[in-house]
C-alpha positions in Angstrom: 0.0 0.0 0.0 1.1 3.2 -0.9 1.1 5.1 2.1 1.4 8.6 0.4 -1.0 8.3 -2.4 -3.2 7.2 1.0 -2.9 9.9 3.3 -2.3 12.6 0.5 -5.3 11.0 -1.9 -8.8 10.4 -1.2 -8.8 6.9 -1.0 -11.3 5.1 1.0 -9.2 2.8 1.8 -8.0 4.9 4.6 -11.1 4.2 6.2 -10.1 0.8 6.5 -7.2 2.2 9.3 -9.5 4.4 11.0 -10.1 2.2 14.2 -6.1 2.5 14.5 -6.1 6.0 13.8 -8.9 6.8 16.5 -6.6 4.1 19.1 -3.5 6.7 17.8 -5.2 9.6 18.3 -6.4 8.8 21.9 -3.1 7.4 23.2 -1.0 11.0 22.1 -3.6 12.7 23.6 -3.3 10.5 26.9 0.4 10.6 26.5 0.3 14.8 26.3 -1.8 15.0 29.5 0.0 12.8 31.5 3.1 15.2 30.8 0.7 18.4 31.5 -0.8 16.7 34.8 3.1 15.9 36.2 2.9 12.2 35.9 5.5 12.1 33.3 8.9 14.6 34.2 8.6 18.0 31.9 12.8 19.1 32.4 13.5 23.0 32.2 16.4 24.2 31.5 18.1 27.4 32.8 17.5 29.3 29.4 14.6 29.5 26.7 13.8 26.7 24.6 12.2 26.9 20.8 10.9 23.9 19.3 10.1 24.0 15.4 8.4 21.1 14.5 5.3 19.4 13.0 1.9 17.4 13.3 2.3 15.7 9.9 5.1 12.8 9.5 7.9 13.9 6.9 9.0 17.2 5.6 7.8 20.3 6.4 10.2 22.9 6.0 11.5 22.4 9.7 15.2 23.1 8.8 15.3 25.8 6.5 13.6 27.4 9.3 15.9 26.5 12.2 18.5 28.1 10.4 16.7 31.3 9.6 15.9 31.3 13.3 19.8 30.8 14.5 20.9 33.6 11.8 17.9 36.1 13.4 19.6 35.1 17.2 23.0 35.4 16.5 22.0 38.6 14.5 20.3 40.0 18.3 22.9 38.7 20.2 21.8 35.7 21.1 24.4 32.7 21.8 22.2 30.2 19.9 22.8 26.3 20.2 20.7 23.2 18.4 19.3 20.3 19.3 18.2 17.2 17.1 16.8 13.2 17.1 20.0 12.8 14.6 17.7 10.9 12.5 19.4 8.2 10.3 22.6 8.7 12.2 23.9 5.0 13.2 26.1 6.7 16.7 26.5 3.8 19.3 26.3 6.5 21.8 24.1 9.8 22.2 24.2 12.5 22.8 26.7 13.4 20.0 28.1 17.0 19.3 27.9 17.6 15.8 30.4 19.8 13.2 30.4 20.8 10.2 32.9 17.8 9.1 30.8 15.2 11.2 29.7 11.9 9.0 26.3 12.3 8.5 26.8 8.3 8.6 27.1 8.7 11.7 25.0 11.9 13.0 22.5 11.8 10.4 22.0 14.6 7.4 19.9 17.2 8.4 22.1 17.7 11.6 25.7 18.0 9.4 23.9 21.0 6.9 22.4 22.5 10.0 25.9 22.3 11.5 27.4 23.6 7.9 25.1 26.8 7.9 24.6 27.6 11.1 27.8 27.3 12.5 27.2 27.2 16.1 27.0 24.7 18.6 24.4 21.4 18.5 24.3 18.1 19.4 21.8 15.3 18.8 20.3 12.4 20.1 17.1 10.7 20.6 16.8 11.8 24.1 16.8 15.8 23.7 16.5 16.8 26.9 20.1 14.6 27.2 21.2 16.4 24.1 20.1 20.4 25.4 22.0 19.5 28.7 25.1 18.5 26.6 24.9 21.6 24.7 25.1 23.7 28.1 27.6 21.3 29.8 29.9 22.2 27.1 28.8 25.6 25.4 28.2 28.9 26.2 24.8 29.0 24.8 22.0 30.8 26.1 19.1 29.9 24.1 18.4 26.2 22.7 16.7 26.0 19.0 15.5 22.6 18.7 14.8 21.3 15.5 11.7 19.0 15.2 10.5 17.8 18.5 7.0 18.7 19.1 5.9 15.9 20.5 9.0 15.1 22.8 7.0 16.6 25.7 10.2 15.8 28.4 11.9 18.7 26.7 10.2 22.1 28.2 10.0 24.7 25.9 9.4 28.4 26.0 8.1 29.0 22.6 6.6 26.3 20.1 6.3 26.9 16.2 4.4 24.3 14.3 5.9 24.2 10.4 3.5 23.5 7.5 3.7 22.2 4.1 1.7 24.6 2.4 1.0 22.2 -0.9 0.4 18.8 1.1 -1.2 20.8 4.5 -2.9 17.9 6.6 -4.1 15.5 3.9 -7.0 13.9 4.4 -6.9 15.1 8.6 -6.3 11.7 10.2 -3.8 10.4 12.4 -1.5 7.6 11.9 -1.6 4.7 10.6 -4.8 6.4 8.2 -3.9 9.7 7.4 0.1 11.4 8.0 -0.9 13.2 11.6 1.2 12.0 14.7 -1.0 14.7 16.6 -4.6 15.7 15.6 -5.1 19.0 14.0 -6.7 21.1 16.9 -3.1 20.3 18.1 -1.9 23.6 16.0 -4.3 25.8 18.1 -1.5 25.1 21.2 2.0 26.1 19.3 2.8 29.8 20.1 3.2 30.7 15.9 2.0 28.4 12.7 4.6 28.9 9.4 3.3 27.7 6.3 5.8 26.5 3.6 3.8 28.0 0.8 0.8 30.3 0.7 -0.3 30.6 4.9 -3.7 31.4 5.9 -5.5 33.4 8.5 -3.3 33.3 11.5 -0.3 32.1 9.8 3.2 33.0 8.5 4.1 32.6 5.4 7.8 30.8 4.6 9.0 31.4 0.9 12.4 29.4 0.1 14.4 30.8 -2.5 17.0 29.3 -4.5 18.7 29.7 -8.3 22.5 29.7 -7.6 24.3 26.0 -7.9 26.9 24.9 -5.8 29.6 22.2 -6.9 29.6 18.7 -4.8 33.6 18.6 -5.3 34.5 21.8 -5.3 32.2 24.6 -3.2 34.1 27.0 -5.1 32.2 26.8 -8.5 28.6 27.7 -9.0 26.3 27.7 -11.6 22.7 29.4 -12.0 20.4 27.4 -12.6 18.6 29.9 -15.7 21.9 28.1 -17.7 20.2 24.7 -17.9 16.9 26.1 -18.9 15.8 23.7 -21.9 18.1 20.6 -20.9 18.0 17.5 -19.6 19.4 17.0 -16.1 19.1 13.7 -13.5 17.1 15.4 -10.1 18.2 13.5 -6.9 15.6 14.4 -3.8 15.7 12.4 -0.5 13.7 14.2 1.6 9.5 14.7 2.6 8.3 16.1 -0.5 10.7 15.4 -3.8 7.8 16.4 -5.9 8.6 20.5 -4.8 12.2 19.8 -5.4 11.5 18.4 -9.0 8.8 20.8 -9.5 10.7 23.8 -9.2 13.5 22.8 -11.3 10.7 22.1 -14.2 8.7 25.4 -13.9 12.2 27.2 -14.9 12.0 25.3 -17.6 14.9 22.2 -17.0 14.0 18.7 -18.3 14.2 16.6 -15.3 14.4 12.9 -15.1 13.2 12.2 -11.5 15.0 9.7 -8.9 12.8 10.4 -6.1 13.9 8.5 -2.8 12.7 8.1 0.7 13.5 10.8 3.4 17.2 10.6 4.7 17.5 7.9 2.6 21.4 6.3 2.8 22.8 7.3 -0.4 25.2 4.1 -2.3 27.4 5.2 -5.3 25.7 3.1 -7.5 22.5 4.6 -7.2 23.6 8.1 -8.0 25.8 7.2 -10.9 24.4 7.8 -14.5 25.5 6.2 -17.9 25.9 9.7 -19.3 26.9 13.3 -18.7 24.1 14.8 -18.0 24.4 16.9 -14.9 23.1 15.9 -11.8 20.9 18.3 -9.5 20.2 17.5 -5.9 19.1 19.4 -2.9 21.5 20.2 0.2 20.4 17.4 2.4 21.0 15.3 -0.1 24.4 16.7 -1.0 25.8 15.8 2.5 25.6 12.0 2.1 26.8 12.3 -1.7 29.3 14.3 -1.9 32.1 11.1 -1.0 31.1 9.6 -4.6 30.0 12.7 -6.5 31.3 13.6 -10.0 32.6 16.8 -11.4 29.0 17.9 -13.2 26.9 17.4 -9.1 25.2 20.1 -8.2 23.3 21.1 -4.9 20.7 23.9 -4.7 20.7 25.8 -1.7 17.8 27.4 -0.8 17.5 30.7 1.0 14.4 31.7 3.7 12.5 34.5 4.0 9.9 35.8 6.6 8.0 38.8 6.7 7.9 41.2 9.1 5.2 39.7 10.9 6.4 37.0 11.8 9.9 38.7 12.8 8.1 40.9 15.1 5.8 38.2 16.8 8.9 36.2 17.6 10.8 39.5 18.8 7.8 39.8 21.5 7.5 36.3 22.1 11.6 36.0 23.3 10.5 39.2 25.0 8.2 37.4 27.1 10.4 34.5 27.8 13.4 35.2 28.8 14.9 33.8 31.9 16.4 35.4 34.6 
């Protein structure tokens, strides 16, 4: 069964799930109050904590969004460091401090090109709260970003921002195993600011991610715009929640794109990015991370840039306002 043509469709066989969905549904919602009533530890820490994360399973836009947020601390003064799960990392021990030269083999992807743009401290784990106290045990950081995580209730935070996929939104509005929520909907109405990915609604921010300048898997040095390959035929590698916007936006400018669509943080072998021809071969940042030990001249990465209106840049400057700890 395809799960995304399931959640993302309107198949009825959904409906089929729907007892597990409702079982889903009830036991996050036990799970939450449990954490709210005490039963289960909250842990504070001794400086503000924001969460970016998401109700929907896969990509969202978390990242891009992290790092606009550590660029808009550092920029205030802030001594920003991140936390992350480290997803697809294969560490025998956690937490792990991550650098820009860390093996994403071993740290996972999205943690090395946070590392690689934000240049500031993080470490990851599946234990956050472990990771956050790492960060301060070793770090003079006075604010903790951390990067997904919504739903890891034993980390407190300050200020939550719930990320949106402004194309795929909630798909058909069910919970797991039916539908692609890990929280129900009304969950939204909790988080302290709502970004949409996309075209945002009432009450929302609107994220726009820009990108048309190339950068070179072997040598970070060259670049290439991407208006140059208007009318050709490139290969399009995308490994993460939505490859269809990756893919999509090389074709509206225009670029003939044979597809290679793979799972998120998906464990890149040589063979499988290695062409009998020599066509160029696009792929996005995360991507570029776990590629880059077997890429050819003619790989490219598109790095995308993030922008946020001044709404949203003053709602969080009053929100940090609010929560900052003596």
């Amino acid at each position: 069964m395809n799960l995304e043509a399931l959640w993302y469709g309107k198949s009825p066989k959904a409906l089929l799930l729907l007892p597990l969905s409702k079982l889903f549904s009830l036991l996050v919602s036990v799970r939450r109050r449990a954490y709210r009533l005490g039963l289960l530890k909250v842990h504070r820490l001794a400086v503000p904590v924001i969460v970016v994360g998401n109700v929907t399973v896969g990509g969202t836009g978390k990242t891009p969004l992290v790092a606009y947020l550590v660029d808009y601390l550092q920029r205030h003064g802030y001594r920003p460091g991140i936390v992350s799960r480290g997803y697809g990392g294969e560490a025998s021990l956690w937490p792990q401090q991550v650098r820009p030269d860390s093996d994403p083999r071993i740290v996972g992807d999205e943690a090395v090109l946070l590392a690689r743009r934000c240049r500031c401290p993080m470490a990851v784990g599946p234990d956050r709260v472990a990771a956050a106290q790492a960060l301060l045990q070793y770090h003079d950081c006075n604010i903790i970003v951390s990067d997904d995580g919504l739903q890891h209730y034993a980390l407190g935070r300050d200020i939550e921002i719930v990320v949106i996929d402004g194309i795929r939104r909630f798909g058909n509005g069910l919970c797991l195993p039916a539908g692609p929520l890990r929280e129900p909907v009304k969950r939204i109405q909790q988080a302290d600011m709502v970004v949409v990915n996309g075209l945002a609604g009432r009450g929302e921010y609107s994220m726009q991610l820009s990108g048309r300048q190339l950068v070179n898997l072997t040598d970070a040095r060259q670049t290439r715009d991407l208006d140059n390959l208007r009318g050709q035929s490139v290969h399009a590698i995308a490994g993460i929640g939505n490859p269809k916007r990756f893919f999509d936006k090389l074709q509206q400018l225009g670029i003939r794109v044979i597809e290679h669509p793979f799972p998120d943080h998906h464990p890149y072998h040589r063979e499988e990015v290695t062409f009998n021809d020599d066509l160029p071969v696009l792929m996005t940042e995360k991507d570029a991370v776990k590629c880059e030990r077997f890429a050819g001249p003619d790989y490219w990465y598109l790095p995308v840039n993030t922008a946020m209106g001044a709404e949203f840049t003053s709602a969080l400057e009053k929100l940090l306002k609010g929560k900052e700890h003596g």
